[in-house]
Each structure stands twice: as C-alpha cells, then as structure tokens.
C-alpha positions in Angstrom: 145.8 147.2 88.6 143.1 147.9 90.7 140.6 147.2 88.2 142.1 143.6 87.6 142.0 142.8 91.2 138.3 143.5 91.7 137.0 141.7 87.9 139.4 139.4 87.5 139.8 135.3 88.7 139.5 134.5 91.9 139.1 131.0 91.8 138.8 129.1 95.3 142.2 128.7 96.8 142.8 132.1 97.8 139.2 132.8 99.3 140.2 129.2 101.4 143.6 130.8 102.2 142.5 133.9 103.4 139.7 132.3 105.8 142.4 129.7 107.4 144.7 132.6 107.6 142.3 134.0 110.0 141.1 132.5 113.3 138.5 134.8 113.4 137.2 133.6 110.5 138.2 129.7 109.7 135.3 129.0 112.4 132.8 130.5 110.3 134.1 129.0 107.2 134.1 125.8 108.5 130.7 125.7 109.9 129.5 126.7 105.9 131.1 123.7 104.8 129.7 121.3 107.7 126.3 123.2 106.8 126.3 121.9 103.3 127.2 118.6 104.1 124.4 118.5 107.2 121.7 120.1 105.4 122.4 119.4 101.5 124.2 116.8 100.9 123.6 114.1 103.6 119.8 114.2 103.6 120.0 113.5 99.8 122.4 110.2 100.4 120.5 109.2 103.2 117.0 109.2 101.4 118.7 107.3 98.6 119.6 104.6 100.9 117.2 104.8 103.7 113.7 106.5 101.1 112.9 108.1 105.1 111.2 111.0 103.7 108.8 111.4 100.3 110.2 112.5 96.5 108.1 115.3 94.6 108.7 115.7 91.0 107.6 119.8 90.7 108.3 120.1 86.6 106.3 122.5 84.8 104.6 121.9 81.3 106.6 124.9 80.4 109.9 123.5 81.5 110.2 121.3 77.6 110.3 125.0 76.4 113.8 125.2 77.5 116.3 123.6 75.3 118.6 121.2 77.1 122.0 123.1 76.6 125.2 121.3 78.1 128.0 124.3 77.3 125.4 125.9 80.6 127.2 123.8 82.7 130.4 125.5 83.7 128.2 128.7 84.4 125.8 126.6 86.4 129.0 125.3 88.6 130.0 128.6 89.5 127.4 129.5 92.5 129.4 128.6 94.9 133.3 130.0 93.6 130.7 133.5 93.0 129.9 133.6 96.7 133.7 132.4 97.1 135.4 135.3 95.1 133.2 137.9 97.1 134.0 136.9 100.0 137.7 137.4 98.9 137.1 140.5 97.1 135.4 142.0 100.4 138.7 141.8 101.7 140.8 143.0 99.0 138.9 146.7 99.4 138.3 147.0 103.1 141.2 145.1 104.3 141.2 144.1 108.0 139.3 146.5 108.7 136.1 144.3 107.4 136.7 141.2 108.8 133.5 141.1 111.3 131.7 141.9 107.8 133.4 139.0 106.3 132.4 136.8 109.1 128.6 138.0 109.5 128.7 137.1 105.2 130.0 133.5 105.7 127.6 133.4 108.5 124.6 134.4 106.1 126.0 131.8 103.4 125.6 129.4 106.3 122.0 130.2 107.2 120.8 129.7 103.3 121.8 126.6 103.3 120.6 125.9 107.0 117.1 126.6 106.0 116.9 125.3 103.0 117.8 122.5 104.7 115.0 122.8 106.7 112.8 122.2 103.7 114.9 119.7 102.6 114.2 117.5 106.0 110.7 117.5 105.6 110.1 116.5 101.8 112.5 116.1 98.8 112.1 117.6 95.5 113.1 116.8 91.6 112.9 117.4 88.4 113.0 115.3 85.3 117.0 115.8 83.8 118.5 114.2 81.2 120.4 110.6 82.1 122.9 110.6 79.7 126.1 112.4 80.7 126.6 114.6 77.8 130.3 115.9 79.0 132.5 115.3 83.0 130.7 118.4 83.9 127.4 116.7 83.9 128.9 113.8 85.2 130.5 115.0 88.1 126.8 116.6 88.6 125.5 113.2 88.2 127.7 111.9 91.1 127.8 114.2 93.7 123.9 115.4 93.3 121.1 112.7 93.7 119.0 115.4 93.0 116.5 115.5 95.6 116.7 119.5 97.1 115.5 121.1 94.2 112.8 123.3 95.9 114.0 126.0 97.3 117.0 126.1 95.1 120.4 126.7 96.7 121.5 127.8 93.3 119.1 130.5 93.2 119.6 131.5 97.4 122.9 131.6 96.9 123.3 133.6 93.9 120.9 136.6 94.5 121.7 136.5 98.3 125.7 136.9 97.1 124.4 140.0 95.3 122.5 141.3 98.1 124.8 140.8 100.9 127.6 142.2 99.2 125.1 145.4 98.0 124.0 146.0 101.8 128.2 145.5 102.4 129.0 147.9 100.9 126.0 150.0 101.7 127.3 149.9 105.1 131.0 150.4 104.5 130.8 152.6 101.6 132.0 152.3 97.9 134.5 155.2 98.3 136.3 153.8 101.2 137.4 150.9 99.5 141.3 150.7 99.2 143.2 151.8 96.2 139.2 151.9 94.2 137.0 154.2 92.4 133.7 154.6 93.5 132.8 153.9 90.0 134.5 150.7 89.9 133.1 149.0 93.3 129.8 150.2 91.8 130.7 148.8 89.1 131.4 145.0 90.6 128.2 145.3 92.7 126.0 146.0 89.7 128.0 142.9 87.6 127.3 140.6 91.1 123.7 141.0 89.6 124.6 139.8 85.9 125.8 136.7 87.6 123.0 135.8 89.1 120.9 136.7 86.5 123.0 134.6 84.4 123.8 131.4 86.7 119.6 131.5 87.4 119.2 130.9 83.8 121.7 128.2 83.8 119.1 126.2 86.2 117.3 125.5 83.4 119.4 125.2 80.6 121.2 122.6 82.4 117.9 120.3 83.5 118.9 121.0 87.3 115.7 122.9 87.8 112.1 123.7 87.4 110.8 126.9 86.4 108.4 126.6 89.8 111.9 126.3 91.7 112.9 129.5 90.6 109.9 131.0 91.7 109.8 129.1 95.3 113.0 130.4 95.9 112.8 134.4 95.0 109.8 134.0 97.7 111.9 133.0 100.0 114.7 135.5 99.4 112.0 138.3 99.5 111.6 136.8 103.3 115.5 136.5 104.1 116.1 140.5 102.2 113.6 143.0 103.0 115.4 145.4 100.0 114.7 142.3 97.6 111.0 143.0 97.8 108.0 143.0 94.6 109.9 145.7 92.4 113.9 144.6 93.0 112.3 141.0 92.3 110.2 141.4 89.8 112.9 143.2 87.7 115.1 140.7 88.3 112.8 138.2 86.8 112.4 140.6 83.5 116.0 140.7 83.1 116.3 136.7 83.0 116.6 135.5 79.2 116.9 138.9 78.2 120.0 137.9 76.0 118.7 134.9 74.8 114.8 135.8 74.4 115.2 135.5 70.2 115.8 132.1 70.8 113.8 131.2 73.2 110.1 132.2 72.0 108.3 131.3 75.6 110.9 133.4 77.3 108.2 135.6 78.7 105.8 132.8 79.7 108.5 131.6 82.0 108.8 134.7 83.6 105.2 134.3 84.1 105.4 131.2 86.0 108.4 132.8 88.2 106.4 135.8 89.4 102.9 133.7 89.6 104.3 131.0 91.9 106.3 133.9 93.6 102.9 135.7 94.4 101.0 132.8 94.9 103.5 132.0 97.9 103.2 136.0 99.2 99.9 135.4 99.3 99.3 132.6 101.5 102.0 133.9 103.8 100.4 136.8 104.2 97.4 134.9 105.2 99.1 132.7 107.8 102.6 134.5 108.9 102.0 132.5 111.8 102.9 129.5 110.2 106.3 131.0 109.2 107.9 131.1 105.8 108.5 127.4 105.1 104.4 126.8 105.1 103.5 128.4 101.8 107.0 126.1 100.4 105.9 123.2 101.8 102.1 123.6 100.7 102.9 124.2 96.9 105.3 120.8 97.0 102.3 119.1 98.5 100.3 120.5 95.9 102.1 118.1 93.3 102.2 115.3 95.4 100.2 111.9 93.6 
C-alpha cells in the first residue's frame, strides 16, 4: 500500500487540492502560476505581437543527429505534473508536519522560473522544430508555446531542480521518518526522481523543443542555483543521458560532448567575472550566435 502511494499516479488534481486546502500554502502556489505566466509565457506573446526584444536561433550542427521522435511527447509534457506529484508526495510521508518544507519547494519552483525569466526579458531564444503537427500533443505545444525561451530551458531547471530539492528534502527531514515508509523505498523514489529527469531531458531533443547548447546553458545554471549539483553530480548526469537509447543513436556521446563543453565554457567565464553574476556567461553565449 505504501509502496503504491509513493510510485504510483499522481496526476494534478490532488497536488492542486492539497495546496488550496491549505492557506499556508495556496499563496505560494499561486504566485508559481502568476510566475509562469509573468516570466514565461507573457514575454513570448508579447514579442510575437510587439518583436520588443531580439530572436536567437542557438541549434547545433549536431542537433540533425537526433531523430525527430513524436511518441517523446507525452514524456516531454510531464515536467511540470513531476514537480507537481513531488510536491504531493512530500506530503503524503511527512504529513503536516512538512508544510514550511512544501512551501519553501513551491517557493524554489517559483524562483526557476523567475530567473529564467530574467534571461528571457533580455533576448529570446529558438530552435528549428518541425511545423507540421505530427499528433494534438504537438499541437497543443504548437499553441500554447511560440517558442522563444529556449535558453535556459525550464524543462531542464525544472526537472533536475525537482530531483534536487526533493534529495536536500529529505536530506533534511530524513528518509526513515517518513510515515508508514521504508527507508529503502523513499530512497528508492528519490533515486527514480533522477531517472525522470534524465529521461524528460532527453525528450528535449527528441521532440525538436531544444538545442543540445540549451541543455548545456541550463546544467550551468543549476550548478549556480545547487551547490551539491556541482562538476561530478553534473557530469554524471550528462553520461547517464541516452544511455538506453545509445545503440540507436551513434552520436550519442558527441552530444554529451557539447553538454559538458558549453557547460564548462560558461564555468569559465563566470569564474572570470562573478561580478557580473550568473546571467552574463548565458547572455554572452546567445550573443555569440547572434547575425
């Protein structure tokens, strides 16, 4: 029964129950979703209309390597019901008890997308994906992304920062004083957290949502936002992507490559300039593809 509870569907209605439920945490909750309207979605609409701020196309030769896969799709829409379900799942093992946690994690959900944002506001980024609308999956995609916020990529923030929060979470709160679960099994869900990012970062690509260089901007950011994602937990990370697919993917470890080259090129020059904060080495690779 446990076991169900912790690995099975959570979907997004109950996560949304739970945080309405809950004054203490329907503020927070709602300020994640005015967050991703402020800092994702508006800009994007806004530039379509207005063109207020320029359009960088960051593909990489090594992109076409990557076969345009449409069945990617569903996994690529889960980053947000992942984040969703842990939220929920913090819950179901602490139980009240955790609720300042649960409000501190919505509250680091909102900040990723508060300074991507901050990118975002300063220069827009795309990719070349395909125009036909291969299934409603892609279509919905189609509507509700113009597809301008591509570097960093939320997909990517949001899916190895789920992993990380909830690993410092429980860090803090400890896997054997979860309610009614082994210490196996929270360790178990924690480590899996990581197989879904793993697998969801993949789906970037698959899908045509991303560049290759986006994956890379973005794990230099998270190695700013999570001083325990530094070079080793990164770079293994980055050898574990494509692992199940590699046979069919011959250029599998040229795009890891990439990932760790733009990652260190970008650890580089903030090392040189911490000064100029995080978002200088981000917005001085974008420039570097600018015409």
């Amino acid at each position: 029964m446990a076991s169900s509870r912790l690995h099975g569907t959570v979907g997004y209605a109950r996560p949304i129950a739970l945080a309405i439920s809950r004054p203490s945490l329907t503020l927070p909750a709602l300020r994640v979703a005015a967050e991703a309207v402020r800092s994702f979605f508006y800009p994007q609409f806004e530039n379509v209309v207005l063109r207020r701020r320029p359009v960088v196309n960051v593909d990489h030769p090594l992109d076409a390597s990557v076969p345009f896969d449409p069945r990617y799709m569903k996994k690529y829409l889960e980053f947000v019901k992942l984040w969703m379900a842990s939220f929920y799942r913090i819950w179901r093992l602490y139980g009240e008890s955790a609720t300042p946690e649960m409000a501190a994690f919505i509250g680091a959900i909102r900040r990723l997308y508060a300074e991507a944002g901050s990118v975002y506001s300063v220069v827009h980024t795309t990719t070349t994906r395909p125009s036909k609308n291969y299934n409603l999956r892609f279509a919905l995609i189609h509507a509700l992304d113009p597809h301008l916020d591509c570097v960093p990529s939320l997909h990517v923030l949001l899916v190895v920062a789920n992993w990380m929060l909830v690993s410092e979470l429980v860090g803090r709160l400890g896997a054997g004083e979860a309610r009614g679960f082994k210490r196996d099994e929270v360790e178990r869900w924690v480590l899996g957290l990581r197989d879904e990012a793993l697998a969801i970062t993949e789906s970037v690509l698959f899908v045509k949502q991303h560049s290759v260089n986006c994956i890379g901007a973005s794990l230099y950011y998270l190695k700013r936002r999570f001083p325990s994602f530094g070079d080793e937990a990164a770079e293994a990370f980055v050898r574990d992507l494509f692992a199940s697919s590699e046979a069919a993917l011959p250029e599998a470890g040229e795009l890891r490559e990439v990932m760790l080259e733009v990652c260190g090129s970008m650890d580089r020059s903030y090392a040189l300039r911490p000064a100029l904060g995080w978002r200088f080495p981000i917005l001085e690779f974008v420039s570097s593809f600018a015409g």
